[in-house]
BARO-603740 format. One record per residue: residue number from 1; residue in one letter; x, y, z negated of N, C-alpha, C, O in turn. Coordinates in Angstrom, 3 decimals. Each point is the difference from the previous one (the first is absolute). Layout:
REM residues N
+-----+------+----------+----------+----------+----------+----------+----------+----------+----------+----------+----------+----------+----------+
: seq : type :      n_X :      n_Y :      n_Z :     ca_X :     ca_Y :     ca_Z :      c_X :      c_Y :      c_Z :      o_X :      o_Y :      o_Z :
+-----+------+----------+----------+----------+----------+----------+----------+----------+----------+----------+----------+----------+----------+
: NUM :    A :        X :        Y :        Z :        X :        Y :        Z :        X :        Y :        Z :        X :        Y :        Z :
...
+-----+------+----------+----------+----------+----------+----------+----------+----------+----------+----------+----------+----------+----------+
***
This chain:
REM residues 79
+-----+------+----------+----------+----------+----------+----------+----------+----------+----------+----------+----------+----------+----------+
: seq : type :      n_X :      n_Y :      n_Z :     ca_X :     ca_Y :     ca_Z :      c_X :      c_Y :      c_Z :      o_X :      o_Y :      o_Z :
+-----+------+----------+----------+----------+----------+----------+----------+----------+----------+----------+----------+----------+----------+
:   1 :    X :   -0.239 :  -10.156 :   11.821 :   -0.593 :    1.089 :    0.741 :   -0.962 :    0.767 :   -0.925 :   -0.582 :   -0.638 :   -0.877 :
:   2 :    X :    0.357 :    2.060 :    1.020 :   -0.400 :    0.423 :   -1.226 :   -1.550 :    0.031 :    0.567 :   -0.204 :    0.146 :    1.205 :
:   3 :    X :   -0.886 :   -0.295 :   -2.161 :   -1.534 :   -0.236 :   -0.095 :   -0.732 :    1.343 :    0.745 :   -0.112 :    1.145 :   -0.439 :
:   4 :    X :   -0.318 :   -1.688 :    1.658 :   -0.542 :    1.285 :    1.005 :   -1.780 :    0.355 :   -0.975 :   -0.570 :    1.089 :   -0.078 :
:   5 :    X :    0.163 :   -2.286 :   -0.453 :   -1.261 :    0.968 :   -1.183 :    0.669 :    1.045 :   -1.133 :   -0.579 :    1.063 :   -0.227 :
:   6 :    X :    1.580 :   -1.342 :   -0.338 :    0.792 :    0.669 :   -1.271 :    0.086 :    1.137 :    0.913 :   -0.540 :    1.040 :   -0.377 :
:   7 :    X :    1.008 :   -1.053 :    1.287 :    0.784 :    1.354 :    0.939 :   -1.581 :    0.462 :    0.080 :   -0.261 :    0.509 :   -1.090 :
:   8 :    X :   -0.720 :   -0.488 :    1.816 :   -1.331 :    0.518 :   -0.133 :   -0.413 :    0.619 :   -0.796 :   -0.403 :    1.159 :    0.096 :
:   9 :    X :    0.450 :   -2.190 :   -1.510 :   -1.150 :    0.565 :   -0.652 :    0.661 :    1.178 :   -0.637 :   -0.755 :    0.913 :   -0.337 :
:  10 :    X :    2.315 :   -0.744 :    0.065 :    1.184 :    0.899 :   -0.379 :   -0.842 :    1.360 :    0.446 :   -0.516 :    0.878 :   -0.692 :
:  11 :    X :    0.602 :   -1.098 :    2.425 :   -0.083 :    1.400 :    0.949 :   -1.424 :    0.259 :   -0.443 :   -0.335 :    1.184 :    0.046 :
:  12 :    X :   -0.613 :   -2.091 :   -0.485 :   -1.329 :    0.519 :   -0.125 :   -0.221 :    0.596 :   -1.066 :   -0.751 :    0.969 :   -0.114 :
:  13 :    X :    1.571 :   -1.648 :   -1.027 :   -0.025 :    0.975 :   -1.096 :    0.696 :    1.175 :    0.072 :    0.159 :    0.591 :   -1.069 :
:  14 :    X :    0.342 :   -0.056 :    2.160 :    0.749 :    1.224 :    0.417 :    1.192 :    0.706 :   -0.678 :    0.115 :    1.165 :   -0.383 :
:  15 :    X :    0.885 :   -2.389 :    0.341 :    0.830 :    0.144 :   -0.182 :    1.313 :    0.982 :    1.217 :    0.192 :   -0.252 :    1.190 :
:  16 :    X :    0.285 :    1.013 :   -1.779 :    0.926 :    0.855 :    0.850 :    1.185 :   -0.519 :    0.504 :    0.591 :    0.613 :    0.889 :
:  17 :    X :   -0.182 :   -1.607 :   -1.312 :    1.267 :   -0.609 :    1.031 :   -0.095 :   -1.562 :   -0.559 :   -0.523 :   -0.195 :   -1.097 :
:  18 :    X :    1.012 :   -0.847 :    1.837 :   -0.316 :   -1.231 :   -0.281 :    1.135 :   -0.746 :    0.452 :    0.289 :    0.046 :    1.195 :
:  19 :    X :    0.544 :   -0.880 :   -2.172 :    0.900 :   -0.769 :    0.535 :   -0.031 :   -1.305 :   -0.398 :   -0.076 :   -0.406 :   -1.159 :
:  20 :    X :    0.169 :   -0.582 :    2.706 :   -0.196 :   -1.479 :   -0.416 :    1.206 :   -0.862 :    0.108 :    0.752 :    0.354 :    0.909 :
:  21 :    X :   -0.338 :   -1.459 :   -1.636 :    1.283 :   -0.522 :   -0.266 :   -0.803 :   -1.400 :    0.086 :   -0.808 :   -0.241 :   -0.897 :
:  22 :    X :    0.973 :   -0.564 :    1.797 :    0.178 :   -1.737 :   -0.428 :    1.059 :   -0.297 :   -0.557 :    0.932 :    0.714 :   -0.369 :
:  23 :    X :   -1.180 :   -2.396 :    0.279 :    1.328 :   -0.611 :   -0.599 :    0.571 :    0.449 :   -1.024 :    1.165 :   -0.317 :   -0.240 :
:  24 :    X :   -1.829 :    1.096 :   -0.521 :    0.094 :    0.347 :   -1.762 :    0.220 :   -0.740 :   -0.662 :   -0.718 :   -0.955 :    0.297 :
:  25 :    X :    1.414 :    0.686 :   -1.244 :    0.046 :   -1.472 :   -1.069 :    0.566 :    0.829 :   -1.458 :    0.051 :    1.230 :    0.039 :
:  26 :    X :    0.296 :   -1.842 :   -1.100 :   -0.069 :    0.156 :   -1.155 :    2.121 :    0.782 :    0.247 :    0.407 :    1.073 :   -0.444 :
:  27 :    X :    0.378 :   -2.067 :    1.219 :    0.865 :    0.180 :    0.132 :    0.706 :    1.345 :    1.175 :    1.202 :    0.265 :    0.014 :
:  28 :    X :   -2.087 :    0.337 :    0.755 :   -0.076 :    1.492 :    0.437 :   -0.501 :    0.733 :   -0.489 :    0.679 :    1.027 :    0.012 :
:  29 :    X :   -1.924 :   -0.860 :   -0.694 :   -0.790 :    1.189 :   -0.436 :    0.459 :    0.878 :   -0.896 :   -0.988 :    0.679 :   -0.279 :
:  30 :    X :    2.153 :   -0.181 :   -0.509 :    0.782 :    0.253 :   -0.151 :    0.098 :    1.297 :    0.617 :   -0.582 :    1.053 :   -0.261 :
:  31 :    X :    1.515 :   -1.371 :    1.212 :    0.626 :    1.045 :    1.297 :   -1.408 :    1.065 :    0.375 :   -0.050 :    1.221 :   -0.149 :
:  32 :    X :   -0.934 :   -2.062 :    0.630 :   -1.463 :    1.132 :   -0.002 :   -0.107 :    0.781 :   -0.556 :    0.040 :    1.193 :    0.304 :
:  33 :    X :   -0.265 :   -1.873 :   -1.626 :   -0.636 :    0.945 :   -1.250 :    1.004 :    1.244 :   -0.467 :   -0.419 :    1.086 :   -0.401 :
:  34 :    X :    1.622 :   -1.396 :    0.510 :    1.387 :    1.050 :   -0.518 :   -0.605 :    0.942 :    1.272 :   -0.259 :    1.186 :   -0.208 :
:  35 :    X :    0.038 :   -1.838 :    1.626 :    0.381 :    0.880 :    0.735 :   -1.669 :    1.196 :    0.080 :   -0.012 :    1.131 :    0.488 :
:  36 :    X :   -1.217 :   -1.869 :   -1.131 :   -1.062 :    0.990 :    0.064 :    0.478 :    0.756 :   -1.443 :   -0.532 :    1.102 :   -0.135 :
:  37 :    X :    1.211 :   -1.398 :   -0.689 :   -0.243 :    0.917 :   -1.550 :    0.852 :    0.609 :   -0.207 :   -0.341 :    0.897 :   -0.771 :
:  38 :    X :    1.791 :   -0.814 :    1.135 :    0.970 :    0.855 :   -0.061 :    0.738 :    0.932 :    0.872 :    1.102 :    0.540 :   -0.099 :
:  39 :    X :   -2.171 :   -0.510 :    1.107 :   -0.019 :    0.847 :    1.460 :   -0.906 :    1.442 :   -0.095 :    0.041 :    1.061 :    0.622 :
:  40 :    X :   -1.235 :   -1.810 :   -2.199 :   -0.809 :    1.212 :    0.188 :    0.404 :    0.959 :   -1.340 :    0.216 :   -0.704 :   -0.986 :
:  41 :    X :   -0.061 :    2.228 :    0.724 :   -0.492 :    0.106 :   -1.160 :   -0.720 :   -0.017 :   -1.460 :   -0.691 :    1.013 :    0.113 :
:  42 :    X :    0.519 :   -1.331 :   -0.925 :   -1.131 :   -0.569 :   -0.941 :   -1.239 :    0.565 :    0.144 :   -1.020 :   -0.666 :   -0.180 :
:  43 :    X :    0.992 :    2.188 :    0.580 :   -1.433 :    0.339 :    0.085 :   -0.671 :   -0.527 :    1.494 :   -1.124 :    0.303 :    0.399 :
:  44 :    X :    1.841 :   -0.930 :    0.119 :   -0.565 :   -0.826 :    1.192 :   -0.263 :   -1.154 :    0.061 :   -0.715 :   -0.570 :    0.825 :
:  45 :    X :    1.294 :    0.135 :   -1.725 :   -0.410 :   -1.990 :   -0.581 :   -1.410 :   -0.217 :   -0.383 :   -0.259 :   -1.204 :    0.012 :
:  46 :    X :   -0.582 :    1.825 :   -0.294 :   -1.330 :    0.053 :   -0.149 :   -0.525 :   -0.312 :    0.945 :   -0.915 :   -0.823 :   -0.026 :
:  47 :    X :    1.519 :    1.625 :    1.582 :   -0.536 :   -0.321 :    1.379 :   -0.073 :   -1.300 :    0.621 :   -0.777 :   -0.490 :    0.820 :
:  48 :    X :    2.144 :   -0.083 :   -1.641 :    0.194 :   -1.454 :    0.635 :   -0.552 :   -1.217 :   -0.577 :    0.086 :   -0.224 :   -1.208 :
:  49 :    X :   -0.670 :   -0.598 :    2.057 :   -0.438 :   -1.305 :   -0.355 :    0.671 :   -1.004 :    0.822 :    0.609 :    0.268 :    1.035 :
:  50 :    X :   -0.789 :   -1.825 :   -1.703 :    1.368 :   -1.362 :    0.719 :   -1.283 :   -0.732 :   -0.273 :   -0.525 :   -0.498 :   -0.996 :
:  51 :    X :    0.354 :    0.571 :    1.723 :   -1.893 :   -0.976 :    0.492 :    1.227 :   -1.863 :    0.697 :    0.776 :   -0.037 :    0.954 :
:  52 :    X :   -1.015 :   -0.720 :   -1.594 :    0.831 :   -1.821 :    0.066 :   -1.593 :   -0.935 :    0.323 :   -0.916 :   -0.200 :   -0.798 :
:  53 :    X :    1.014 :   -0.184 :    2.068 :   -1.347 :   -0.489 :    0.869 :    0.638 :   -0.992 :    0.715 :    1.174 :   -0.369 :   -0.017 :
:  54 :    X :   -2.536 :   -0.165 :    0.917 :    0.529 :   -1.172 :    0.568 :   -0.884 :   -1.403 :    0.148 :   -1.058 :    0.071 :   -0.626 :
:  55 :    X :    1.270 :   -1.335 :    1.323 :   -0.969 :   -1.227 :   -0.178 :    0.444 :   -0.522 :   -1.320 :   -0.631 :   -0.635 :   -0.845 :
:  56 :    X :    1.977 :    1.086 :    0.868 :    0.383 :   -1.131 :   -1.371 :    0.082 :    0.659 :   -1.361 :    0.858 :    0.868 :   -0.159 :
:  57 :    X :   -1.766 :   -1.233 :   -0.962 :   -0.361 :    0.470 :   -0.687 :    1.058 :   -0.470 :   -0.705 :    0.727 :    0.945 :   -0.306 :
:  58 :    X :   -0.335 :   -1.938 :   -0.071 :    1.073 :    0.317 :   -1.156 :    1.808 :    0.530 :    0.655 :    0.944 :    0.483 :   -0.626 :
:  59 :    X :   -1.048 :   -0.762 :    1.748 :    1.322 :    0.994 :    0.343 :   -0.136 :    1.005 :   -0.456 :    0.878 :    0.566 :   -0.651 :
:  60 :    X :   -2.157 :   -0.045 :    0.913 :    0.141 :    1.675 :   -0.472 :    0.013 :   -0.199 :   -1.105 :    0.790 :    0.825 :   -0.458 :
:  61 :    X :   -1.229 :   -1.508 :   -0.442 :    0.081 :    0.545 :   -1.521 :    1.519 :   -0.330 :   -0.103 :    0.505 :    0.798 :   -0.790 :
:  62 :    X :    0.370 :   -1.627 :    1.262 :    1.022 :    0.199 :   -0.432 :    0.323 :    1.300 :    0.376 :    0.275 :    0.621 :   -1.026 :
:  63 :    X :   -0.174 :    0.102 :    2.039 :    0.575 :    0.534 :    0.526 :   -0.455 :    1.802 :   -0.424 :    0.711 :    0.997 :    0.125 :
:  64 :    X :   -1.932 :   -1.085 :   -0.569 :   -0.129 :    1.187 :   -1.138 :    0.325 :   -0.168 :   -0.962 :    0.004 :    1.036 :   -0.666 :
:  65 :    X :    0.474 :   -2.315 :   -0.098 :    0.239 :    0.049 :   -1.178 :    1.655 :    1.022 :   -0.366 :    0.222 :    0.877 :   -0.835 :
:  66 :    X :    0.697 :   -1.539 :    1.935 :    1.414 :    0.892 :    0.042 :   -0.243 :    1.672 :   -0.144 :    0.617 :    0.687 :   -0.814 :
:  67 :    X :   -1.771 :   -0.088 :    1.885 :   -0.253 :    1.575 :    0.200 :   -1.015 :    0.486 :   -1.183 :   -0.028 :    1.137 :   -0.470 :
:  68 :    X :   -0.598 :   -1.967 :    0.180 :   -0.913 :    0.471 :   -1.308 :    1.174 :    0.463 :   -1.468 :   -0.096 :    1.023 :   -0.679 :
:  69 :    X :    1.073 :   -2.061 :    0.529 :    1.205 :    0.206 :   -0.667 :    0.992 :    1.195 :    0.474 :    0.889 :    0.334 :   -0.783 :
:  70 :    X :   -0.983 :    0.180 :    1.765 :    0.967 :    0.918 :    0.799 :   -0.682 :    1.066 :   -0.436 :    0.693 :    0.767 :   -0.670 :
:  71 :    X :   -2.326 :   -0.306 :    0.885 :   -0.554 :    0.838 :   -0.135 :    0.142 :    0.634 :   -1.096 :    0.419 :    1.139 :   -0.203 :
:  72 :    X :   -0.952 :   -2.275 :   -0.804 :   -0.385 :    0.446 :   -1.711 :    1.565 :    0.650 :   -0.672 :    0.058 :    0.897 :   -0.841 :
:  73 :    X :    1.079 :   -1.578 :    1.432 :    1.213 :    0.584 :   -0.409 :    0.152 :    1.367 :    0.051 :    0.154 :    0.796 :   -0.926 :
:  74 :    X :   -0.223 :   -0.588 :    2.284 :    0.134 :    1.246 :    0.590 :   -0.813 :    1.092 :   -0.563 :    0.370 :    1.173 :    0.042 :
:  75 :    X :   -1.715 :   -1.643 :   -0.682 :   -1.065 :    1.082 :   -0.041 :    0.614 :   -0.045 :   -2.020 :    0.343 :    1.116 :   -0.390 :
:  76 :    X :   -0.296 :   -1.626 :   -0.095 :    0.601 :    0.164 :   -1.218 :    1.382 :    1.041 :   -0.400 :    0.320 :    0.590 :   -1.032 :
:  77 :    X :    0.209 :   -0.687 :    2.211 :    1.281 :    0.396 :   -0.042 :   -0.561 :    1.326 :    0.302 :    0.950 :    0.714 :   -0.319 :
:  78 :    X :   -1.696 :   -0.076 :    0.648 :   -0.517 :    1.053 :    0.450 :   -0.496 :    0.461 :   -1.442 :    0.276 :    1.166 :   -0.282 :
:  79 :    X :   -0.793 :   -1.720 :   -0.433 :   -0.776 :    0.598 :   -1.137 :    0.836 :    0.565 :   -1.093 :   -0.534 :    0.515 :   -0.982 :
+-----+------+----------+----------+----------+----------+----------+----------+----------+----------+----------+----------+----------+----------+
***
């Protein structure tokens, strides 16, 4: 279930649209990340952030570790 403080503090930092995904793992995140970075134009990838939260601290690090790799590809390939 996705973290109702993460979802908060998101909207408090006033963020303009907010989407929450449980049940994330190293073996989906993938499908997310393609689907936030190659949906937008490049001069719009700046806009986007993949905020990986939660109780369990090392799930998430697995589980940014896959999109942190997705990202840096993508933003290279751009340069």
């Amino acid at each position: 279930m996705p973290s109702s403080f993460d979802r908060v503090v998101a909207v408090d930092a006033g963020v303009d649209e907010l989407f929450s995904y449980g049940g994330v793992t190293p073996d989906n995140v993938e499908t997310l990340v393609h689907g936030a970075i190659f949906t937008r134009k490049p001069s719009d990838l700046v806009n986007t952030a993949i905020f990986v939260g939660g109780s369990n601290v090392a799930a998430g690090e697995r589980s940014s570790k896959p999109s942190r790799s997705l990202c840096s590809v993508h933003s290279r390939s751009r340069s």
